[in-house]
C-alpha positions, 0 to 999 in steps of 0.5 A, spaced: 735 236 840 739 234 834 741 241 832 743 243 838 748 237 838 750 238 832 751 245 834 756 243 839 760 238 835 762 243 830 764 247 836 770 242 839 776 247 838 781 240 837 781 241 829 783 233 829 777 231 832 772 229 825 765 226 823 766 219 819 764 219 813 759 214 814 756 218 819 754 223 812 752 217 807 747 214 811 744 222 814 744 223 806 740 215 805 735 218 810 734 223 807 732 221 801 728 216 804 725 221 807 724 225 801 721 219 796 716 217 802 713 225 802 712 224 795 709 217 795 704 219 801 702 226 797 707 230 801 706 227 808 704 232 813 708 237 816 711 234 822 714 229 816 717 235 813 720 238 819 723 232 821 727 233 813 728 239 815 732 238 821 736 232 818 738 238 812 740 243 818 744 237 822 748 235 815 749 242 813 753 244 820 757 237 820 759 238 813 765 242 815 768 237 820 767 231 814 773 226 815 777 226 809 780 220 810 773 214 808 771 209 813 773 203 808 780 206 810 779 207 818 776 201 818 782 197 815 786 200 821 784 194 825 785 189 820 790 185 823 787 185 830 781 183 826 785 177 822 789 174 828 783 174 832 779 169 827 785 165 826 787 163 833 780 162 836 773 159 834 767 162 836 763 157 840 758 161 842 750 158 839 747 162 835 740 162 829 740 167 823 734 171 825 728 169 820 725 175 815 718 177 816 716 176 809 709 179 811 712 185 811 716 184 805 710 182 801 707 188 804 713 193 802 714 190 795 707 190 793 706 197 795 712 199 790 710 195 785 704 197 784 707 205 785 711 202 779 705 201 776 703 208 777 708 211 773 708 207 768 701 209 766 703 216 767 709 215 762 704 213 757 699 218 758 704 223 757 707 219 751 699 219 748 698 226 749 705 228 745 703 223 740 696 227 739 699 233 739 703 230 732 710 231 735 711 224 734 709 217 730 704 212 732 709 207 731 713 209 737 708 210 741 704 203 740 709 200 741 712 203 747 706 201 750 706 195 747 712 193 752 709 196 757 705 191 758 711 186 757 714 189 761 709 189 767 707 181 766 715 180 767 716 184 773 710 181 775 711 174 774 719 175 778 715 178 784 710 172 784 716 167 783 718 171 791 712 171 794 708 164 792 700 164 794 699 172 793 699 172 785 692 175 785 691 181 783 687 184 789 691 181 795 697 185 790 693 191 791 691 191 798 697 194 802 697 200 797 689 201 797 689 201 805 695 205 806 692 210 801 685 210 805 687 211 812 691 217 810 684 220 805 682 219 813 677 213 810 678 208 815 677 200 812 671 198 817 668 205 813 669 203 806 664 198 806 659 204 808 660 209 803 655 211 799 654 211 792 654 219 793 661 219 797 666 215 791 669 221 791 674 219 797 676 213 794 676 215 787 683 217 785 685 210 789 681 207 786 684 210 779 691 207 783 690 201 784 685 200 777 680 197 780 674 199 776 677 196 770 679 190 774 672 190 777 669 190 770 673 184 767 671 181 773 664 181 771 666 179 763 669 174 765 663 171 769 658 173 764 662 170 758 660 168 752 654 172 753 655 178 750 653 185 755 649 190 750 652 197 752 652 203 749 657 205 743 663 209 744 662 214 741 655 217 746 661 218 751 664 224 753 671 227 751 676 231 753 675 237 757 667 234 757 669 228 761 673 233 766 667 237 768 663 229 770 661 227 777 666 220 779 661 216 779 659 219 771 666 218 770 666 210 773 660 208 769 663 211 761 669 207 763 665 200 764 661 202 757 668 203 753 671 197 756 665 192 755 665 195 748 672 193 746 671 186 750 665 185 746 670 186 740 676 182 741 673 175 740 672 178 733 679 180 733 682 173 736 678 169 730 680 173 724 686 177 726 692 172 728 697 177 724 701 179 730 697 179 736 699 185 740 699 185 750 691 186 750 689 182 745 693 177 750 691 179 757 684 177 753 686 171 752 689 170 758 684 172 762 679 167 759 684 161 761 680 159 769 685 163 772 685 168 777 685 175 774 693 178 774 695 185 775 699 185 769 692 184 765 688 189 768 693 193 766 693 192 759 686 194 759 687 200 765 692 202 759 687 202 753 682 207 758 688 211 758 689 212 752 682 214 749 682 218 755 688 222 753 686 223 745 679 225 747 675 228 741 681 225 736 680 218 739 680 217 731 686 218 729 690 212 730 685 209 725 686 215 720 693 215 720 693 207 719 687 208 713 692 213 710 699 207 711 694 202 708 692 206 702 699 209 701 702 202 702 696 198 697 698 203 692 706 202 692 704 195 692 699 195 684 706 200 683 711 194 684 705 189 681 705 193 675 713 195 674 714 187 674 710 185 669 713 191 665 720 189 666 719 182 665 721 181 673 714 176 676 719 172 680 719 179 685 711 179 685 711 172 690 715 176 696 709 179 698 705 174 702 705 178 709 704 185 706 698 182 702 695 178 709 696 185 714 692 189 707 686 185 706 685 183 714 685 192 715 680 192 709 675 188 713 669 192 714 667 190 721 675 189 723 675 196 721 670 198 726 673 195 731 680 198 730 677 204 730 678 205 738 683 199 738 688 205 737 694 200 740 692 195 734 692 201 729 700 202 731 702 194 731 699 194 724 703 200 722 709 198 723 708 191 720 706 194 714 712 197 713 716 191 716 713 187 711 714 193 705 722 193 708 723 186 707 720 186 701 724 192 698 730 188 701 729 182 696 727 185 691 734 189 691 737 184 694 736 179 687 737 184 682 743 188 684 739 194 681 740 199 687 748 197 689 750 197 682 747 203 680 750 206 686 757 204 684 756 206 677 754 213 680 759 214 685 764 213 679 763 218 674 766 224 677 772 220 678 772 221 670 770 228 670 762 227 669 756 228 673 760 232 678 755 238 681 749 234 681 748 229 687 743 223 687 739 224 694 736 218 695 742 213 694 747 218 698 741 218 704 742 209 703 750 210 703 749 214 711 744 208 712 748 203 710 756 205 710 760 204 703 763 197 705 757 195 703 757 199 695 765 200 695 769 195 699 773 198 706 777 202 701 773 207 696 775 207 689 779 213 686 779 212 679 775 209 674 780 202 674 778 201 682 771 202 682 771 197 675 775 191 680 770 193 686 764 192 681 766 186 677 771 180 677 774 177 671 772 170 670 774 165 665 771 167 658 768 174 660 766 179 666 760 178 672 758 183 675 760 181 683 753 180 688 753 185 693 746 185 697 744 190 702 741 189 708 736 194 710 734 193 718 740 193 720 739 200 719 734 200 725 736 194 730 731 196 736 725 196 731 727 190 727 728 187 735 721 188 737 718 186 729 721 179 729 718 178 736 711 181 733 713 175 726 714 169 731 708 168 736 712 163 740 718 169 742 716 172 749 719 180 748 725 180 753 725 187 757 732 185 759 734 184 752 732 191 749 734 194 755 741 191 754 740 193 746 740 199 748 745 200 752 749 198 745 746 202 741 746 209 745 753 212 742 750 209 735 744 212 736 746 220 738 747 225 733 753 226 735 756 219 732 753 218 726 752 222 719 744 222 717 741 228 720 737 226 727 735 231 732 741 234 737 741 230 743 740 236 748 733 237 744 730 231 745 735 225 746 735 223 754 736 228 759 737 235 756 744 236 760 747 230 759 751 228 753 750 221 751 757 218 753 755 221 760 747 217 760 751 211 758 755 210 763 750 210 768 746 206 765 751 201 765 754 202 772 746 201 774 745 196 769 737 195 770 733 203 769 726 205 772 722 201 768 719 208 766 726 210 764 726 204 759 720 205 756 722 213 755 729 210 751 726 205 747 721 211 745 725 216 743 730 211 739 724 208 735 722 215 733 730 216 731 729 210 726 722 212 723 725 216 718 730 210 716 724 205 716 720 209 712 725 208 706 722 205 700 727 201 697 722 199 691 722 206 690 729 207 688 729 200 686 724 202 680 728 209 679 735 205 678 732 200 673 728 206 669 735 209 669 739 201 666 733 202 661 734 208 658 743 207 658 741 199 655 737 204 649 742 209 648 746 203 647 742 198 642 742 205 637 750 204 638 753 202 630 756 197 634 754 193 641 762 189 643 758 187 649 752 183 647 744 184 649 742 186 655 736 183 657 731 184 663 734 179 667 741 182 666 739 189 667 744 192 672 750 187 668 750 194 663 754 198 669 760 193 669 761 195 661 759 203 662 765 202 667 768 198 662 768 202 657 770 207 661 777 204 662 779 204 655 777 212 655 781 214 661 787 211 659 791 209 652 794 203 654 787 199 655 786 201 648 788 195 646 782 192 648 778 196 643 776 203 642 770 207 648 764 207 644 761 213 650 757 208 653 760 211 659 758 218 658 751 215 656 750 212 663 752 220 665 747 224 661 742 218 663 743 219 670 743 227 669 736 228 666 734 224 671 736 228 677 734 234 673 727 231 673 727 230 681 728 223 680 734 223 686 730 225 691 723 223 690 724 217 695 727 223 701 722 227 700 717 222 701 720 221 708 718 222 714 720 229 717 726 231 722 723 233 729 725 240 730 729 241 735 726 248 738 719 245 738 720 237 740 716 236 746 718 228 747 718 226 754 725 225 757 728 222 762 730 225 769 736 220 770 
């Protein structure tokens, strides 16, 4: 009928007569509605397909006939009758606002919270499985589920602020569950007649919904403190072994695998307080007296999940962080070492955190337990090298060692020395940092300027003046997220990241920055929008899926991995090596104008090789004494070091770029 009619509009001869244009904004609202409502029900049935059909077929025959002119502007055409009328009368009729039916409101709002829910955790499956296929870090990937969690206990808590009395998690649950039920063809009155052997009719609901994992909790938290005896892990099937199981097989290893790890985090909550993570918190909040949240059946839901996607390499979080501990623990017996040779013990006492997270992860029944707690071995990841960045940055940041040598070396060509060789290290830190920090707004040109950015001329002598770097600056999103990991009483704000993101999205393309990054239609976003295109959609939306978020905020951590995994006392330890040989070849001078240059001092030589420079560059500073070369013996020291592969050691040691051709990081479909 509808066809028909559509039909015999189109076929009015009067061409004036057109279709308003909210006539097609609604038809196309409906539709989509439609269409979302097949997708949510596993696609409908095929009276529900028929009628999308329809509906497409009446659009498309009225679309010749849309009005140009838009409904705002046809309405507006009665404005002045509109306007006179209220002015002249008043409306003397009686009348009451009809009530909502919050009923129905609960049951609709619950219903698509628990669908957000669903695509959450299969977003996180997904980021999992490219993780375990080495396409990305695990620092990204943990705390990308990190924030899920966060982000569900939010969106939680604002549905509950709706709906007051309704914050347990199983009257949340119920509107899906017998929704989904009645159209399995299982009726409510049948579920509880089902037998043992008939589960397969609700398992995938059940999976929904999570309630196995809820139902397991439920009963840990009457038992507890009694701890259940079950199993270990490592007797439960894996990868495809666990696809070919029964579903009641299936239920009874995810009741062991989650007992295994309850029995374990009162353990982890007595002996590791360094950062706890979401589980580590839906444990102790579930342990509070109040009802079980769905947020924290989630947390639990998620870490089945997970060692479901690994399968057989349900390890590797665990090796991988061993692999961090082990690299970090040497770099830090490095720096002990190089502060007593260098007579620097002030910068030993800045490792207090690094030394915590170290000693707590060489714990051996803590090691056992984060052998399947792979979350826990992302969080440790990153607070690991948090701690080793913060003390790189101190340490920089107290001696001048890095900036003053990058001033030093980016002079010399400007003297015609060191010009075919580059130092890749601390050009990487330059693109990192921007030259303001190590040349002021205007880049020396000569030998003159980069003396008077380096130094200042004081009463009685030269200084060399303080810069300090400031290395998170150079990963905002990460360090957002660590702060929040450091201070125990600051709640992770989705919003806040959300709108941190927002931005940092032109900062964080390829397109706009000059270290090298993926190209933004490999991996970044969605593959046929530009950075600038995505957003402006993402502020003209202002709040994204939550699947969306955690997509963005995935895939700009992974772009600042490379850049938090730069070791700053690495260069920092080169550079002084460098300031040692400069200060020998110095000391076998006939004569030393500038005095000693002791341990504490060290990089203070730079100012004078410039110094020096002065009087070699030009005749009219030769009153102030002759060169002594000082500053073609910074060149020649500097240069032996890049030849011996010193300038790259830290890049080289870096994690490497995604390969545009072979990323498989799960984008968005914005």
């Amino acid at each position: 009928m509808w066809v028909e009619l559509a039909e015999y509009i189109s076929k009015i001869s009067d061409t004036s007569f057109t279709v308003p244009q909210i006539f097609f904004v609604i038809l196309e609202q409906i539709i989509s509605g439609r269409k979302e409502a097949e997708q949510a029900y596993d696609g409908g049935d095929s009276g529900h397909a028929f009628c999308i059909a329809q509906l497409q077929e009446v659009l498309n025959i009225l679309l010749p006939r849309r009005s140009q002119v838009s409904s705002l502007a046809e309405d507006d055409a009665f404005k002045d009758i509109w306007k006179q009328q209220l002015q002249n009368s008043k409306l003397k009729a009686r009348f009451r606002t009809e009530e909502l039916d919050s009923f129905e409101d609960f049951y609709l709002s619950s219903y698509y919270l628990i669908l957000d829910v669903i695509n959450i955790r299969r977003y996180l499956k997904e980021l999992w499985s490219v993780y375990n296929e080495g396409a990305i870090d695990l620092v990204p990937v943990s705390l990308a589920t990190n924030l899920a969690i966060s982000l569900v206990r939010e969106m939680e808590a604002e549905f509950d602020g709706q709906f007051p009395g309704k914050e347990d998690y199983e009257i949340k649950t119920r509107p899906y569950y017998v929704a989904k039920t009645r159209l399995s063809g299982v009726e409510e009155t049948e579920i509880e007649q089902l037998h043992d052997t008939d589960i397969t009719k609700l398992y995938n609901i059940h999976e929904d919904v999570m309630l196995n994992c809820y139902q397991t909790l439920e009963g840990h938290i009457k038992l507890f403190p009694h701890k259940v005896i079950v199993p270990p892990t490592n007797t439960l099937s894996t990868g495809s072994g666990r696809m070919n199981l029964p579903d009641r097989e299936k239920v009874r290893e995810d009741h062991i695998l989650l007992l295994n790890l309850l029995n374990d985090l009162p353990t982890l909550l007595r002996e590791d307080l360094v950062y706890p993570d979401e589980i580590m918190g839906a444990y102790r909040s579930s342990k509070s007296g109040n009802k079980i949240s769905l947020w924290q059946v989630l947390a639990f839901q998620i870490y089945i999940d997970t060692y479901h996607v690994l399968g057989p390499n349900t390890s590797r979080p665990w090796i991988e962080l061993q692999g961090e501990v082990d690299s970090i623990g040497k770099k830090f017996e490095k720096h002990e070492k190089f502060c007593n040779l260098a007579n620097r013990q002030g910068d030993i006492g800045q490792t207090g955190s690094l030394k915590e997270v170290l000693e707590i992860t060489k714990k051996p029944h803590i090691a056992t337990i984060l052998q399947r707690h792979h979350l826990r071995c992302g969080i440790y990841k990153i607070c690991l090298r948090g701690a080793l960045q913060s003390l790189g940055g101190n340490v920089i940041n107290r001696s001048g060692s890095v900036v003053t040598m990058y001033q030093l070396y980016h002079a010399l060509p400007r003297a015609g020395l060191l010009k075919e060789q580059r130092w890749e290290d601390l050009d990487f830190l330059l693109e990192l940092h921007g030259h303001e920090i190590f040349l002021d707004a205007k880049v020396p040109t000569n030998i003159a300027t980069s003396f008077n950015s380096l130094a200042e001329i004081v009463p009685g002598g030269i200084t060399r003046r303080h810069r300090e770097l400031t290395p998170h600056s150079t990963t905002p999103i990460t360090n957002f997220y660590l702060d929040a990991l450091q201070n125990s009483e600051k709640q992770i704000n989705p919003e806040q990241i959300n709108n941190l993101i927002i931005q940092l999205l032109p900062s964080l393309s390829p397109e706009n920055t000059t270290v090298k990054k993926p190209e933004p239609e490999s991996i970044f976003l969605h593959s046929t929008m530009g950075v600038k295109e995505v957003a402006a959609r993402w502020k003209q939306w202002g709040k994204i899926s939550p699947e969306d978020l955690l997509a963005n905020f995935a895939i700009a951590l992974q772009l600042e991995v490379r850049t938090y995994f730069y070791d700053y006392l690495e260069v920092h330890r080169i550079c002084w090596k460098i300031f040692r040989d400069i200060r020998t070849r110095y000391s076998q001078k006939p004569t030393k104008p500038f005095g000693a240059f002791e341990d504490d001092n060290l990089p203070d030589i730079a100012v004078f090789c410039l110094y020096d420079g002065i009087k070699r560059e030009s005749p009219k500073h030769r009153g102030l004494g002759e060169p002594i070369g000082l500053l073609e013996d910074a060149a020649k020291c500097i240069s032996n070091a890049l030849d011996t592969g010193l300038g790259a050691m830290v890049c080289k040691g870096l994690p490497a770029d995604p390969d545009p051709e072979t990323s498989k990081y799960p984008t968005i479909a914005l």
